[in-house]
C-alpha positions as CSV (number, residue, x, y, z in Angstrom):
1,X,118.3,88.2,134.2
2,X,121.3,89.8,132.0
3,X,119.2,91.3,129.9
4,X,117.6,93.6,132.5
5,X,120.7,94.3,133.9
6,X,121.7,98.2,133.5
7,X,123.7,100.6,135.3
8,X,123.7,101.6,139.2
9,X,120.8,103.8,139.9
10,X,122.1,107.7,140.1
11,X,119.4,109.3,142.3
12,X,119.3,113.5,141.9
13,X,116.0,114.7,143.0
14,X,114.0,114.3,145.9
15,X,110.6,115.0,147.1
16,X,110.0,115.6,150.9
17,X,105.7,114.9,151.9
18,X,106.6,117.8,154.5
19,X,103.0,117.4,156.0
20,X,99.9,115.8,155.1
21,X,98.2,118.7,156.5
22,X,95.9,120.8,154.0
23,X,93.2,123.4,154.3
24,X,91.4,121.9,151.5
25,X,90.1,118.8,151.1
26,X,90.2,118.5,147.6
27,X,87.8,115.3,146.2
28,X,90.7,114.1,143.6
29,X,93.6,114.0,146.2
30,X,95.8,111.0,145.4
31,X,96.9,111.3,149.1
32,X,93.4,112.0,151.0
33,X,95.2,115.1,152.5
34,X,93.2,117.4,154.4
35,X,92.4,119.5,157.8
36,X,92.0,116.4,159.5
37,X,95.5,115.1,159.3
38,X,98.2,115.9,161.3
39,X,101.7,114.0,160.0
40,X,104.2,115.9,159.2
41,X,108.4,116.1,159.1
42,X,110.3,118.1,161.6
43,X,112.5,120.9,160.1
44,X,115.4,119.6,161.5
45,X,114.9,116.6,159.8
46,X,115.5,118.1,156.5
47,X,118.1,120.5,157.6
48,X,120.2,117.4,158.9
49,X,119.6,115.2,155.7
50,X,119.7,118.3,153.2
51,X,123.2,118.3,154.6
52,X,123.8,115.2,152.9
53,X,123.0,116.2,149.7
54,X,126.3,117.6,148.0
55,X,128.2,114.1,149.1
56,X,125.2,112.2,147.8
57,X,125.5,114.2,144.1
58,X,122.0,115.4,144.8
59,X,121.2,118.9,143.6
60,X,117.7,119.6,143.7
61,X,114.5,119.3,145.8
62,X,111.0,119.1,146.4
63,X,109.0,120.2,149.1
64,X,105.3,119.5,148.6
65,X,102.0,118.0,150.7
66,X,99.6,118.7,151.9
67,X,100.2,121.8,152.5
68,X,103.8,123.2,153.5
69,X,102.5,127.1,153.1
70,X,100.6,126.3,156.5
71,X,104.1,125.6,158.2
72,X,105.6,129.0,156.5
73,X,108.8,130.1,158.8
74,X,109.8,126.4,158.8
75,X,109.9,126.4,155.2
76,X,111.7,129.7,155.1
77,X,114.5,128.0,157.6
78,X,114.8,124.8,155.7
79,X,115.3,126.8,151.9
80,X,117.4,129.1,153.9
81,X,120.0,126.1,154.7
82,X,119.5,124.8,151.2
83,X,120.4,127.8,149.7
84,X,123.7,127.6,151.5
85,X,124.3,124.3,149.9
86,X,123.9,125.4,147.0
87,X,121.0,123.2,146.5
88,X,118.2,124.2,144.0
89,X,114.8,124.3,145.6
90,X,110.9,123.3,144.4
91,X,107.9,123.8,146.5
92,X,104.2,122.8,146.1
93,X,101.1,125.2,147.0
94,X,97.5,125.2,146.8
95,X,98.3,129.0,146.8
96,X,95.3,130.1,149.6
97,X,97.7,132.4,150.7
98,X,97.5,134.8,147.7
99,X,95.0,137.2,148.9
100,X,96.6,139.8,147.3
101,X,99.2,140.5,145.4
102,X,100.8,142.6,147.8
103,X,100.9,139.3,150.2
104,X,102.0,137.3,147.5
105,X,104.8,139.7,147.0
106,X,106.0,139.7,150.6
107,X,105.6,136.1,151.0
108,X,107.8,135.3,147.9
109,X,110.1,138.0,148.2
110,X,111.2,136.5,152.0
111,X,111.3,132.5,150.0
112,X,113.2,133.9,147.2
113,X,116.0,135.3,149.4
114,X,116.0,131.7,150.7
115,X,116.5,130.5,148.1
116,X,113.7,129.1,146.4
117,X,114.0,128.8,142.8
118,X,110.6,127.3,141.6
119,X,107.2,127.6,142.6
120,X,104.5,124.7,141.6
121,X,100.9,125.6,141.4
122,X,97.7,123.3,140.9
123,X,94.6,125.4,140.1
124,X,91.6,123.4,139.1
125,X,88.1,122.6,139.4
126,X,89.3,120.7,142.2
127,X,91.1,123.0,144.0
128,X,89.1,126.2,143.0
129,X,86.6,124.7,145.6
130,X,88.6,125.9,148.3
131,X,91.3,128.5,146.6
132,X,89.9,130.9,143.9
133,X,92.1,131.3,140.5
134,X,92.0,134.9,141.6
135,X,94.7,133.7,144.1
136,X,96.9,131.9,141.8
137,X,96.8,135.1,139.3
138,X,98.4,137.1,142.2
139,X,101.2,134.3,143.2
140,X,101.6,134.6,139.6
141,X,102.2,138.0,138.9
142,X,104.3,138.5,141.9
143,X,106.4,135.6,141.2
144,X,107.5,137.0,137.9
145,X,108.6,140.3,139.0
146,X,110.4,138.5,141.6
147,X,112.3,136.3,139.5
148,X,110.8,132.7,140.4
149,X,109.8,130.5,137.9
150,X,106.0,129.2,138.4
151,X,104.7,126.0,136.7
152,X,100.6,125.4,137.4
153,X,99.8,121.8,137.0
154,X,95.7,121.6,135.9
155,X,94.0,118.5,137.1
156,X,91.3,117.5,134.6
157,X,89.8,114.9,132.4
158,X,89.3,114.3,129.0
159,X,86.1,115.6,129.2
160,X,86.6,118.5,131.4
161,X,87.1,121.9,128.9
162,X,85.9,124.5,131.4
163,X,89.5,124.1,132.7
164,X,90.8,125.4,129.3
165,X,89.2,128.7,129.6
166,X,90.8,128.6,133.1
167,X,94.0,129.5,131.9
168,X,93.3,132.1,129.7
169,X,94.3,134.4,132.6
170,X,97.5,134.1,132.8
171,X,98.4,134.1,128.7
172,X,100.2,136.7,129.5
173,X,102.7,135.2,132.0
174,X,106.1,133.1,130.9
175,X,104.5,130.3,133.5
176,X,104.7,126.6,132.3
177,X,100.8,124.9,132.3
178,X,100.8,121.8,132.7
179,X,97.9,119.3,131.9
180,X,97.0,115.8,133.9
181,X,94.1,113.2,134.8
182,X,93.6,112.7,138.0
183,X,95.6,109.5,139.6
184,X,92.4,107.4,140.1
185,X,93.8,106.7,144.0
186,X,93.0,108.5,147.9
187,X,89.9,110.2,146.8
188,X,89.9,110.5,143.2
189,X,89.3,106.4,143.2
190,X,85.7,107.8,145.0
191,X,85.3,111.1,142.9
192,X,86.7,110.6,139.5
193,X,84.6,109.1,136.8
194,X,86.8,106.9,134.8
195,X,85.0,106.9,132.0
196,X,86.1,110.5,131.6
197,X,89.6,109.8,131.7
198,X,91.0,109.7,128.1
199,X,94.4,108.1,128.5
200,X,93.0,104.7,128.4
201,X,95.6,102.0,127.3
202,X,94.2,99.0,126.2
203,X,95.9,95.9,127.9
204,X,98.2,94.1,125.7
205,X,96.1,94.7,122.4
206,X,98.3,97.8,121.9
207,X,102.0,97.8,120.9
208,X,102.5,100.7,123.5
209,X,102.1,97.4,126.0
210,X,103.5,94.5,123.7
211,X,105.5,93.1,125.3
212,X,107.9,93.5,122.2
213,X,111.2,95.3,124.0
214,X,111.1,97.3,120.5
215,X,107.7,98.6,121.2
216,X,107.9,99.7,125.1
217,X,107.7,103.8,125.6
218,X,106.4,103.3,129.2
219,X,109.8,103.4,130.9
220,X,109.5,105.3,134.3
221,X,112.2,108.0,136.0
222,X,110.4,108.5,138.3
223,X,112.1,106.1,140.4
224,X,115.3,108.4,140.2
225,X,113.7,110.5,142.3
226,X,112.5,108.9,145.7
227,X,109.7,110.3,147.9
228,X,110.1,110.7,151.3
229,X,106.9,110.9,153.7
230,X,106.1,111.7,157.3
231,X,106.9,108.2,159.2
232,X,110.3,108.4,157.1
233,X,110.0,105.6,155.0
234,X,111.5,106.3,151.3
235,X,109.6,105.3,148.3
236,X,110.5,104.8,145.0
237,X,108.1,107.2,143.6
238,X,105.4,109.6,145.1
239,X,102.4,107.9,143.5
240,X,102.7,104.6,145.3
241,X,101.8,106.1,149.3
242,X,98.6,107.0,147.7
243,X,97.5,103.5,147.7
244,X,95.9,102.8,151.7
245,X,96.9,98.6,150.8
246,X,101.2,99.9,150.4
247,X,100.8,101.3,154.0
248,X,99.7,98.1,155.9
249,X,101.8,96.6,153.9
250,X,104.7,98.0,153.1
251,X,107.6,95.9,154.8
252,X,106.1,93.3,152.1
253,X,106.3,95.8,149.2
254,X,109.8,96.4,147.4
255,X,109.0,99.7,146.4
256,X,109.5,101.1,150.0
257,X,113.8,101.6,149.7
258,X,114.0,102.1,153.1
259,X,113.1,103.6,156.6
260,X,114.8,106.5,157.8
261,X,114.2,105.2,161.5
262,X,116.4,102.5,161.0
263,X,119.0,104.0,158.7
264,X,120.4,106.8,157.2
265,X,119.3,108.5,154.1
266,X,122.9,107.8,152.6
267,X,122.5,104.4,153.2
268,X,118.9,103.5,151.7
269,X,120.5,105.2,148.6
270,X,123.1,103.7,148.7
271,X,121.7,100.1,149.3
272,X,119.4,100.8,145.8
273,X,122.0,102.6,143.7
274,X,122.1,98.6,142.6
275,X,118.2,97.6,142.9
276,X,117.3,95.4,140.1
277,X,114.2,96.6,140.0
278,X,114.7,100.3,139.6
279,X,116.9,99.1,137.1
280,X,114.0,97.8,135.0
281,X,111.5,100.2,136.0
282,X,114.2,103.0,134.6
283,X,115.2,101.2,131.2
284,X,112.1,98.8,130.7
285,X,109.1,100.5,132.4
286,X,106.5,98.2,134.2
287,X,106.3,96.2,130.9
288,X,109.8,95.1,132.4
289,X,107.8,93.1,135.3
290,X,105.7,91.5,133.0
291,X,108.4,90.1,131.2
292,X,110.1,88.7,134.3
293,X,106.7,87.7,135.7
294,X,106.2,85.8,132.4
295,X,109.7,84.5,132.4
296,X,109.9,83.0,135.7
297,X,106.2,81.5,135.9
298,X,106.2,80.5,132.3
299,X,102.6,82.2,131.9
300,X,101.1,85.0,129.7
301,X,100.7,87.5,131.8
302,X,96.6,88.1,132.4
303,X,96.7,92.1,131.4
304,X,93.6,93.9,132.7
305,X,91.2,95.1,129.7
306,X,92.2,98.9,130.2
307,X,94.9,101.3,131.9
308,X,94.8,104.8,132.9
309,X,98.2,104.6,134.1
310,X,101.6,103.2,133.4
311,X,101.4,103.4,136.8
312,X,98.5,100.5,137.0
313,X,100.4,98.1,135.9
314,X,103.8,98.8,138.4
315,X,101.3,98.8,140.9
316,X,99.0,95.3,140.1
317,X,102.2,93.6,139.7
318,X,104.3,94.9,143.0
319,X,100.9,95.5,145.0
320,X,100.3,91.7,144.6
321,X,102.3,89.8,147.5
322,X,102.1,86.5,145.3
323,X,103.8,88.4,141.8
324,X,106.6,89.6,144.3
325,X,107.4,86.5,146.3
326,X,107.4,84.7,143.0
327,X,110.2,87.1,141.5
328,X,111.6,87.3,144.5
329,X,112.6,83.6,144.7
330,X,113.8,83.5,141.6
331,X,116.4,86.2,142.8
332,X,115.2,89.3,140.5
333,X,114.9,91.4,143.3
């Protein structure tokens, strides 16, 4: 194992699921939000662990969802407190509250003097079903002469161009635009043809998956930035509670840290600051867990023909009970 040894795990970011709560529905949610769901965190449950933060070294949030715009003065009280920590804040919109620019003015105006210091966007055909561009453009413009930097994350595929033309609306903004395929979990497992995806990686026929350390690109920070969700349970990443089978199964799982129900926030970090298997996720990617998998069953490991996601492979190999108990045993994690 010394060879996947690396040093402690320095967490900096987190991302709170305030609510899984949405008034759209959208058919590529990773997380199935929607009208119909009603979990979400208190705001005095973020005030009391934000509180934490500056003796934890962390210096920057997300809140995102669902939702959080439905839950508006609580968002306005928790930035508020961050704000006095000097904590820099991130929040996540469908933007259905831009009616107007004038809204989107007063509405950002009262979250900038929070506090909040970045705005995240997601305009799409996916989410224009519900909220119309013509909202984002007014988030947009108001945002700027307010001083809050905006970044619009565009779901699409491969095959998908209409989305391009999209954008040309707001050329004239300083707004980052950023471009991803849909997670094929939730509903985008249903909704997305994957056969439009274009980042297709072929199993270990390509060097971007040989299992040659030289060769491996697919190493994964995400994991220095843990998610937490509604029932309070901190995962390593905020792709994994997408999958239904890691919530019926998560006290099997090791990518669930820890539940806040049972112990601090200081101490689940804490407790992983030394988790082996950040600590290969981090420097060796999932490619990493192969190479233990391989090591300690003295097998090739049986790659799938195709991957649309590095994060495929993290989750066939920690999603599989039988891959985990077998590391497990051998005292890898």
């Amino acid at each position: 194992m010394n060879d996947f040894i690396q040093p402690d795990v320095n967490f900096s970011f987190l991302t709170f699921l305030y609510t899984n709560t949405c008034n759209a529905q959208c058919s590529h949610c990773c997380l199935s939000c929607g009208p119909d769901k009603n979990d979400k965190l208190s705001p005095e449950f973020l005030i009391e662990n934000l509180s934490s933060f500056p003796g934890l070294n962390i210096g920057e949030f997300c809140i995102t969802g669902g939702e959080p715009f439905l839950f508006l003065e609580e968002i306005e009280e928790i930035l508020s407190f961050a704000n006095s920590l000097g904590l820099k804040s991130y929040i996540g919109t469908n933007g259905f509250w831009g009616v107007s620019y004038s809204k989107a003015y007063n509405v950002l105006r009262k979250l900038y003097l929070s506090g909040l210091k970045v705005l995240l966007l997601s305009t799409d055909k996916y989410h224009q079903e519900f909220v119309s561009v013509d909202k984002i453009y007014n988030i947009v413009r108001a945002a700027e002469d307010i001083g809050i930097a905006v970044k619009i994350t565009v779901n699409m595929t491969g095959k998908e161009t209409e989305n391009l033309l999209l954008i040309e609306k707001f050329n004239d903004f300083k707004c980052l635009i950023s471009f991803k395929e849909p997670k094929l979990m939730g509903r985008a497992r249903k909704n997305v043809n994957k056969e439009d995806l274009i980042t297709v990686i072929p199993g270990d026929r390509a060097s971007y998956w040989d299992i040659n350390e030289k060769n491996i690109h697919a190493v994964c920070n995400q994991v220095k930035a843990p998610l937490i969700t509604p029932d309070k349970r901190v995962w390593i990443c905020c792709g994994i509670p997408a999958n239904k089978y890691y919530y019926t199964n998560f006290n099997l799982n090791p990518l669930v840290l820890g539940n806040m129900n049972e112990k601090s926030l200081a101490a689940i970090l804490k407790e992983n600051e030394d988790n082996p298997m950040l600590k290969i996720l981090i420097s060796k990617g999932p490619v990493g867990l192969v190479r233990i998998l391989e090591k300690v069953t003295g097998e090739k490991y049986n790659f799938r023909d195709k991957y649309y996601w590095a994060c495929d492979l993290c989750c066939d190999i920690l999603g599989n009970n039988r891959h985990v108990k077998q590391i497990e045993l051998k005292g890898f994690f």
